[in-house]
N, C-alpha and C positions, 0 to 999 in steps of 0.2 A: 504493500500500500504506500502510497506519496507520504511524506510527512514533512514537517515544518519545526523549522528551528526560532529560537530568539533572533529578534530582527534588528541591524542598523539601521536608518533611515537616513538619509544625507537629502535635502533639497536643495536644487540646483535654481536658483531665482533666477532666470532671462526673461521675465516679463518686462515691461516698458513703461516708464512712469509718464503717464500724459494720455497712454493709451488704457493703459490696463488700472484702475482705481485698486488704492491697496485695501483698504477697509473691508471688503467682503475676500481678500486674499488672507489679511492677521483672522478673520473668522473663519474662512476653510481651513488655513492651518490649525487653528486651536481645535476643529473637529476632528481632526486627522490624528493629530497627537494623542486628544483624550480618546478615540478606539483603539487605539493601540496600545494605550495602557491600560486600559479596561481588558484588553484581550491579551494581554502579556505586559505584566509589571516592569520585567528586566530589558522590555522593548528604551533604546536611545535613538538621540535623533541631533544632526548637524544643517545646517546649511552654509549655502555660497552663493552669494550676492555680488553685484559688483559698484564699484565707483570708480572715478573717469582713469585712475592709471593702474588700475587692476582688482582683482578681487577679496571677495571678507571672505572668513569662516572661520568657526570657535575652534579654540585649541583643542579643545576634546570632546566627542560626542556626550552628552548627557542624557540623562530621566525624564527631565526635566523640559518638556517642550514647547513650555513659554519662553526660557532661554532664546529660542529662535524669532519668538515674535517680538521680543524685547532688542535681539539685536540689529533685525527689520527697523521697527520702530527706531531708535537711538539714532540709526544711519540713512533715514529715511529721505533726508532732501538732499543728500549728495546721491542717492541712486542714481544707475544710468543703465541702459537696455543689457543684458549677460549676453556674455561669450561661449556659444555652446561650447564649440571645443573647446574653450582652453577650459569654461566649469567643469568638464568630463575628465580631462587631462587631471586637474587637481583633483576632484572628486576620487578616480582610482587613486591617486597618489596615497589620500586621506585613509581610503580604505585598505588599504597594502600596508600601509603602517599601524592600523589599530587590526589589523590578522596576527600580524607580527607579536600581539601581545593579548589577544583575547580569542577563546574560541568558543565554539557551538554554537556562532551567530554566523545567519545569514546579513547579507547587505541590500541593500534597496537605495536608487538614485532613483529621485523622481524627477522627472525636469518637467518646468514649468516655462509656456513658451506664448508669446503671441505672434502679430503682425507685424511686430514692430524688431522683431530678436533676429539678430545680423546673423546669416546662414552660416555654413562650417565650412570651410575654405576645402575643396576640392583636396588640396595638397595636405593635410589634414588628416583626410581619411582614413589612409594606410594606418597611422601609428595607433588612431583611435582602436581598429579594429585588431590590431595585434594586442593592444593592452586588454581592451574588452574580452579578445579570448583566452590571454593566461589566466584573466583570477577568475571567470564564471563560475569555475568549479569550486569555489570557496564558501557556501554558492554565492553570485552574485546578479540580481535583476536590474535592467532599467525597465522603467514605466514613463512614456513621454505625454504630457497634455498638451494639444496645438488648441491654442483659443481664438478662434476668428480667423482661421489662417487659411486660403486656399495658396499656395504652392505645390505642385506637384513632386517636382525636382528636388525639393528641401523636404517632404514627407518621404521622398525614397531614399535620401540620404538616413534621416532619422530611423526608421525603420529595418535598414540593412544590421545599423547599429544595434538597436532594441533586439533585434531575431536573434542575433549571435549569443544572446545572453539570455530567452526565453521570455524577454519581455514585452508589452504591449505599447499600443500609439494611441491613445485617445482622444477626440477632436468635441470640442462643444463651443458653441455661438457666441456666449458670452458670459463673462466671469462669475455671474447668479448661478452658473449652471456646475461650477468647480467642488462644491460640497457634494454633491452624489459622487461622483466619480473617484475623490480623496474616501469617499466613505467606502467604496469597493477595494479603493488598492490601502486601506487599511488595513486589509485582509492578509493573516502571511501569505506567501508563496510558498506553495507547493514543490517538496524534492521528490525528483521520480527515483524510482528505485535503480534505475540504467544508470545514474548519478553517484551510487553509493554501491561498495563492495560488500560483501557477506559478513563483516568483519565492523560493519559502521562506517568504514570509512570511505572515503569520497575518491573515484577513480579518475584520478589524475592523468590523462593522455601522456606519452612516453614523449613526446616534442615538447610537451611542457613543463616536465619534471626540473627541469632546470632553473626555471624562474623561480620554483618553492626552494630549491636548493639553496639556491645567491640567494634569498628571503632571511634564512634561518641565520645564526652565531653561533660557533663554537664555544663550548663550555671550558672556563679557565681552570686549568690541570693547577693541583694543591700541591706540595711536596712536602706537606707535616699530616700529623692524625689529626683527624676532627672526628665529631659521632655523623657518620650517617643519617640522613635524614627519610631514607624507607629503611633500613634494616636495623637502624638504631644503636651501630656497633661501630666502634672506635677504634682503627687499627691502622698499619703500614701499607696496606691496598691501596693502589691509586685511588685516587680523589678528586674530583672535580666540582665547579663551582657555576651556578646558575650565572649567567654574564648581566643578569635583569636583576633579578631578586637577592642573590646572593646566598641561595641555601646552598648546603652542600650535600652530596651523595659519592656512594663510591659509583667509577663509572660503569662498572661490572651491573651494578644496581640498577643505574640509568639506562641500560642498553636492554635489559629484562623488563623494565618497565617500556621499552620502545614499542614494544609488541602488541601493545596495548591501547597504547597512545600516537602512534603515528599517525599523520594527517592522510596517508596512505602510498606513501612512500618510506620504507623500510626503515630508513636510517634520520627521518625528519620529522619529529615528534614534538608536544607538548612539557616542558617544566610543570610537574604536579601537584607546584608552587603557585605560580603564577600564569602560567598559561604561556607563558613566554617560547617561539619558536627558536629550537635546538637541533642542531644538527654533529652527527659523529661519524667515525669510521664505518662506510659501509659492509668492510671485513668485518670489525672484531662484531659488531652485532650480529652480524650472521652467524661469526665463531662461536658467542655465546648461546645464542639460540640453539646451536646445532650439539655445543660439548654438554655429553651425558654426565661430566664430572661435576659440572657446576652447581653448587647449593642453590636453591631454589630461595630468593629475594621474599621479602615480605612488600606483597606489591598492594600500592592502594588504591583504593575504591574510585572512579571518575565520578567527579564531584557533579550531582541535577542539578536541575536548575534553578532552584531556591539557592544554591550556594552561591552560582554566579550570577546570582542578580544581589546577593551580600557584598562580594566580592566588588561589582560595578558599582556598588554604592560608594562603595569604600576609596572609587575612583573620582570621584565626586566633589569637586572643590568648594570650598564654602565661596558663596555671592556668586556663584557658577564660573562656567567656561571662560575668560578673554575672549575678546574679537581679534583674528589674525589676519591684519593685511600686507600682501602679495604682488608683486610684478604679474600680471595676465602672463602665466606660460606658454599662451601663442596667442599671444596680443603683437608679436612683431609681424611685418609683412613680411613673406616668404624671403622674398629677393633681399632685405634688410639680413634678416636671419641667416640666410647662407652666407651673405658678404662677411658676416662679423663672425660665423664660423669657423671660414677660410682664413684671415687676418688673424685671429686667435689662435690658428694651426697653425701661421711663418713664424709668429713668432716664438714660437718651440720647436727648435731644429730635431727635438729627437720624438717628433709627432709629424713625418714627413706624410706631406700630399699625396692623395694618386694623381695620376696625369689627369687631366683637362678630357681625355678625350678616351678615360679604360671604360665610364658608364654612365649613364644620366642621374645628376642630382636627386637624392629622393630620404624624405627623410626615417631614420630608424631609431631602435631604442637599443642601447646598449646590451647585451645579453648576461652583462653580469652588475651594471648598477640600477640600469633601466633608464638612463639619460638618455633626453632627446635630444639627435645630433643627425650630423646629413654621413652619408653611407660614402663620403671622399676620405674621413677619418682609416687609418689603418692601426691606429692606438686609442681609445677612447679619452679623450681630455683630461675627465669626472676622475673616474679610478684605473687609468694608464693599462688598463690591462689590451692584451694583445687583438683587436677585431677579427681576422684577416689568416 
């Protein structure tokens, strides 16, 4: 049967102030919010707005879903039409960094769009659609509302987007009509079972395994005794140290507990601490798994969902979230963008060019930071590691 996890919720504001009145927008939000926490307490929720030299959004999802309408309101007359791409672009960004440290939640972007919300640059599309397919299986949904919009061209773009991730396009006349529709997709989303493995866990396409890989941290090796924090014993067995939280476990411990807890790949699993994404040698897991010598760990229980909604609370900052604003990540025009790409590659002689004429500009994401850069790079700028 399909089932449904605790939900993130991020809205993406590209509505258009002049066109779109916000008044019955702060009340479809507040409706959206309170079903969703009538229907799931540990349900959080972010948005991202913009103003003229780039975009807002709270440092960290909250409970709390006036937060969002408070920080609408607060920044209300510097608003200005949203950047689908570039909301999208940071929106996964937001959500790839709170996977990193929180699990059992689904994510949900909802974008909110009118007549007046600047289209998604053709040259755009590519990187959208490679980000959109690494984390779906995290899971992750878009839901898009077009209000007043006939475009054809720009509903096929949206669309291509939302499919790749199992999500929906919804169209209504005018913004009276946004409260049904927030009341529908208040609703979790559904995981199909072709989504998840026999084991819970979520089956990860072998092309994509790699972007959870570069996700996770290695855990810092100890070289004194400390007490174990599953087996409870204090001894000269390797040790190792949560790189978030700071408990410690022996790694022997950590790699028997992987089995468990992996996100469904072998050797990239959950801290049973913190939730925090870990990653180890894919040998010795499998050694331990497989040696008949090895004492059997005292392994513990995956925490329901009462705990992580304790847990989230606990994440919870008093007077709520900051507002964090941002350069638009593809607020530059294409041709700006490559020029200041290229120039930042002469001047690092040991991040040499390709020729002018080996392929056509286009742009990609790094495959081990995720920085967006044009495909002339043959060293990644970000974190230097090899393209190519």
């Amino acid at each position: 049967m399909p089932k449904t996890r605790s939900e993130d919720t991020l809205i993406l504001f590209a509505l258009t102030p002049g066109i779109t009145s916000m008044t019955p927008v702060y009340n479809a939000l507040t409706l959206l919010g309170n079903l969703k926490k009538d229907g799931d307490p540990s349900s959080r929720f972010n948005i991202i707005f913009f103003q003229e030299d780039g975009p807002n959004y709270l440092e960290n999802f909250t409970l709390n879903a006036e937060y969002i309408i408070m920080a609408l309101k607060s920044l209300e007359p510097v608003i200005v039409k949203g950047n689908v791409g570039g909301g999208i672009f940071l929106g996964i960004s937001i959500i790839i960094d709170v996977f990193k440290k929180v699990s059992e939640k689904s994510f949900r972007l909802i974008i909110l769009t009118d007549s007046g919300t600047p289209k998604i640059a053709k040259l755009y599309m590519p990187i959208l659609e490679t980000m959109i397919d690494q984390i779906k299986g995290m899971p992750f949904f878009i839901d898009i509302v077009r209000i007043d919009v006939e475009d054809q061209e720009e509903d096929t773009k949206m669309m291509r987007l939302a499919a790749l991730c199992n999500g929906s396009i919804n169209r209504i006349n005018d913004i009276y009509s946004l409260p049904p529709i927030l009341e529908i997709l208040a609703l979790k989303r559904k995981i199909t079972e072709e989504n998840i493995t026999n084991r819970n866990h979520f089956a990860i396409p072998i092309e994509n395994q790699q972007f959870y890989i570069n996700l996770a941290d290695v855990p810092q090796e100890l070289k004194k005794p400390e007490t174990c924090s599953i087996c409870f014993k204090k001894d000269y067995n390797a040790m190792v140290k949560c790189p978030n939280c700071g408990v410690v476990t022996h790694k022997i411990c950590w790699a028997q507990w992987a089995e468990d807890s992996s996100i469904g790949i072998s050797h990239i699993f959950r801290c049973h601490n913190c939730y925090y994404l870990i990653k180890m040698e894919k040998k010795f897991i499998e050694k331990v798994k497989l040696a008949k010598s090895v004492k059997e760990a005292k392994i513990l229980p995956q925490k329901d969902i009462s705990d992580i909604k304790e847990y989230l609370e606990g994440l919870e900052t008093e007077g709520g979230p900051n507002i964090v604003h941002i350069h638009d990540p593809m607020g530059i025009p294409a041709e700006e963008f490559i020029e200041e790409e290229l120039i930042t590659q002469e001047k690092n002689s040991h991040h040499p060019i390709a020729s002018e004429n080996e392929e056509e500009i286009k742009f990609i994401l790094c495959p081990h930071c995720f920085k967006m850069i044009t495909n002339q790079y043959k060293r990644c700028p970000n974190c230097h590691k090899n393209l190519r």
